[in-house]
N, C-alpha and C positions, 0 to 999 in steps of 0.2 A: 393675544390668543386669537388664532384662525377659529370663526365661529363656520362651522359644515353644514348646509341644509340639503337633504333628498330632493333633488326637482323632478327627477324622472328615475323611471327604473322601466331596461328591457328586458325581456325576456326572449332568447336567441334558441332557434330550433332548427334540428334539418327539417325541411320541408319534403323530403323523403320519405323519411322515416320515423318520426316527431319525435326525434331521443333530443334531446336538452342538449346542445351546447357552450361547453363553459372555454374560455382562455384561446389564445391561438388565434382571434379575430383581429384585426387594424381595424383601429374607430379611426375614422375624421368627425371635427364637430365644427361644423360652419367653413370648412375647408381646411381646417388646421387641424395637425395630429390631435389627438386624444389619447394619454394613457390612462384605461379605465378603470373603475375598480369594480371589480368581480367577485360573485356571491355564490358558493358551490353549486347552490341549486339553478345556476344558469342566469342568473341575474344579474344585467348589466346595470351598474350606479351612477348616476348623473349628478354634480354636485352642483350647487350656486350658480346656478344659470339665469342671466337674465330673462325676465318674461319677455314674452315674445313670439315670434316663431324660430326653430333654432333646424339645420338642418344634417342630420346624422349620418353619416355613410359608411358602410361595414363590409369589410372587403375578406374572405378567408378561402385557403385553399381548398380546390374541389367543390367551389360553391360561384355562384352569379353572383355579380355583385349588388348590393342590396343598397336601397336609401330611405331614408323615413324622416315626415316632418313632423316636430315636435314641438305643441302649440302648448307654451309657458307661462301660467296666471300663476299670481302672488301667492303663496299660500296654498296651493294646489298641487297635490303629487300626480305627476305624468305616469300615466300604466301603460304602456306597448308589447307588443307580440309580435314579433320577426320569425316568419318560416324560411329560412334560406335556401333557394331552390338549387338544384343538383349544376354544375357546368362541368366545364373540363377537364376529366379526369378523377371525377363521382364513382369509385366502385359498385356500379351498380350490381348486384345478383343475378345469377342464372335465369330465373322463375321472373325477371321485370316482364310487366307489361305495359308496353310504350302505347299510346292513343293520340292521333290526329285527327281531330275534330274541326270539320270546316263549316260555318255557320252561314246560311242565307237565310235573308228577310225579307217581307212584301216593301219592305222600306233597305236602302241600303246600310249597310252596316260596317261602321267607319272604323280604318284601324284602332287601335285602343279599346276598343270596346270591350268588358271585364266578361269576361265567359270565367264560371263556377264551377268546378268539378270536383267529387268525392265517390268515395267508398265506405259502405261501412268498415269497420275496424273492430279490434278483436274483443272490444267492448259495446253495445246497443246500450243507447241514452235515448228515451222515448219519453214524450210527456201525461202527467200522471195527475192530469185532471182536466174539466170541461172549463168552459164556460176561461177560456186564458185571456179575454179578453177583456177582463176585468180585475186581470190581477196584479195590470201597471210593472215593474220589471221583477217581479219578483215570483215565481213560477214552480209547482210542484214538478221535481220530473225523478223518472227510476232510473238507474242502471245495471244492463242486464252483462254479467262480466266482470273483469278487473277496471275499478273506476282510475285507480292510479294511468292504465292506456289512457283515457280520454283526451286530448288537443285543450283542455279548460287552462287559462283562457284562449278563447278559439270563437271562429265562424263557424256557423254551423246550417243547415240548406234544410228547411222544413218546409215537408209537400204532404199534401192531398189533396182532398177531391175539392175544396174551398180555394184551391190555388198552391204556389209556393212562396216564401221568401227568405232573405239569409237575415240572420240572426247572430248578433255579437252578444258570446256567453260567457260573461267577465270571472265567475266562480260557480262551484259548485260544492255544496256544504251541508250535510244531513238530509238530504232530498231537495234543497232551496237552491235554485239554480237564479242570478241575479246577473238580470237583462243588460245593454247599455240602452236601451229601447225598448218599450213593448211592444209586444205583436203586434200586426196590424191585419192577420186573417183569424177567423173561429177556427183553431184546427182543433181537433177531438183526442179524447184519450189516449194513447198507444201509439199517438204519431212519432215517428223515429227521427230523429235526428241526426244528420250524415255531417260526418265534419267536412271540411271542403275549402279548399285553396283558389284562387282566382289567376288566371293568366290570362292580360292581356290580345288581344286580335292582332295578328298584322295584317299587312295592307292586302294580302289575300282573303281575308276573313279567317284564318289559321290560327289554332292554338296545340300546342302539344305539350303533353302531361304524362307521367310515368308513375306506376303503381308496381309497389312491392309484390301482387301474386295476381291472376288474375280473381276475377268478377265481375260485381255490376256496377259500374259507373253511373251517377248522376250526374247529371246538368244542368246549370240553368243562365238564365241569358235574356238581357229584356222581358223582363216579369213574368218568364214560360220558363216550365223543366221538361227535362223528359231522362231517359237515362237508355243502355247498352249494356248488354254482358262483350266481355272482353276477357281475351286467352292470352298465355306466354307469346311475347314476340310485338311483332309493329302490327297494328292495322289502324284504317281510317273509318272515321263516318263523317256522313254530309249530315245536318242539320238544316233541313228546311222551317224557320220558324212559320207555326202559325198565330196568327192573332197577336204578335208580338205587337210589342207598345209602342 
């Protein structure tokens, strides 16, 4: 008898338009094919993999190609989150609104560097109590909307006037939203949370990102946010950070 153990499970999305992904992807797993096994709700199954680091690569049409590493301890189920971002030949909508953002610093700013961007979505997840910084990863928050939209599990880009930072928010369950980290700023009652995807800089300090309708974009980038209202069609902003880290 083959004995099966769960080592890993992904969960595959457009990075679009965060609908679930199921079937139709090419896995590689350490450079050799992979045929997966697939779970309706978009969950990819990883079976008896050595611990280790193992490394995954997901290739499907109308999308970039994606890679993710996959750090394998004994006894330990691997969670992951794949947004698969739009490439060649993405039907993207009439009403897209594409954004170039080019980011300078009092310090230079090297390609790679992870620039944050999001919108809210057609659900508001705000947090729904003080003092968060004593409640270790486990965190009261409301949603204002349909919670089934939410990105969970997802990053998420929480600002105000104490600062910003992103936040990995592994579930959400009866009001109990459970951290992979606890916060590290005081933020206050009713702060919102924008879910937010990261695209690397290239060597121009460039990143571009495309949003289902227009509105307001936020940002963030070396421990500073800021954000833009943005319309149908292409436009640009320069980001001059200040105070960056």
């Amino acid at each position: 008898m083959i004995r099966r153990q769960v080592s890993a499970v992904v969960l595959l999305r457009d990075g679009f338009t965060g609908r679930v992904l199921t079937g139709g992807t090419v896995c590689r797993l350490d450079g050799q094919p992979l045929r997966p096994l697939w779970k309706p709700e978009g969950y990819l199954i990883l079976e008896n993999l050595v611990p280790g680091s193992h490394r995954l690569e997901l290739l499907r049409g109308g999308f970039c190609p994606a890679e993710l590493t996959l750090e394998i301890r004994e006894g330990t189920l691997r969670e992951e989150t794949v947004d698969l971002q739009p490439g060649p030949g993405y039907p993207f909508p009439p009403e897209t609104a594409t954004l170039t953002v080019q980011v300078r610093g009092k310090k230079a700013v090297p390609a790679g560097e992870l620039l944050w961007l999001g919108m809210p979505g057609d659900a508001a997840l705000r947090l729904a109590q003080d003092k968060c910084l004593e409640a270790g990863t486990s965190v009261r928050l409301f949603c204002q909307g349909p919670q089934i939209r939410l990105p969970v599990p997802g990053r998420f880009l929480v600002a105000g006037p104490k600062g910003a930072e992103i936040v990995v928010l592994r579930s959400l369950r009866d009001g109990i939203g459970q951290l992979e980290a606890p916060l590290t700023l005081p933020h206050g009652r009713g702060t919102e949370w924008i879910p937010v995807q990261c695209q690397p800089l290239d060597d121009t300090g460039c990143a571009v990102m495309r949003f289902r309708h227009p509105g307001t974009v936020s940002m963030f980038c070396r421990g500073v946010w800021t954000k833009t209202p943005i319309e149908r069609g292409e436009q640009e902003f320069l980001w001059k950070l200040e105070g960056d880290h």
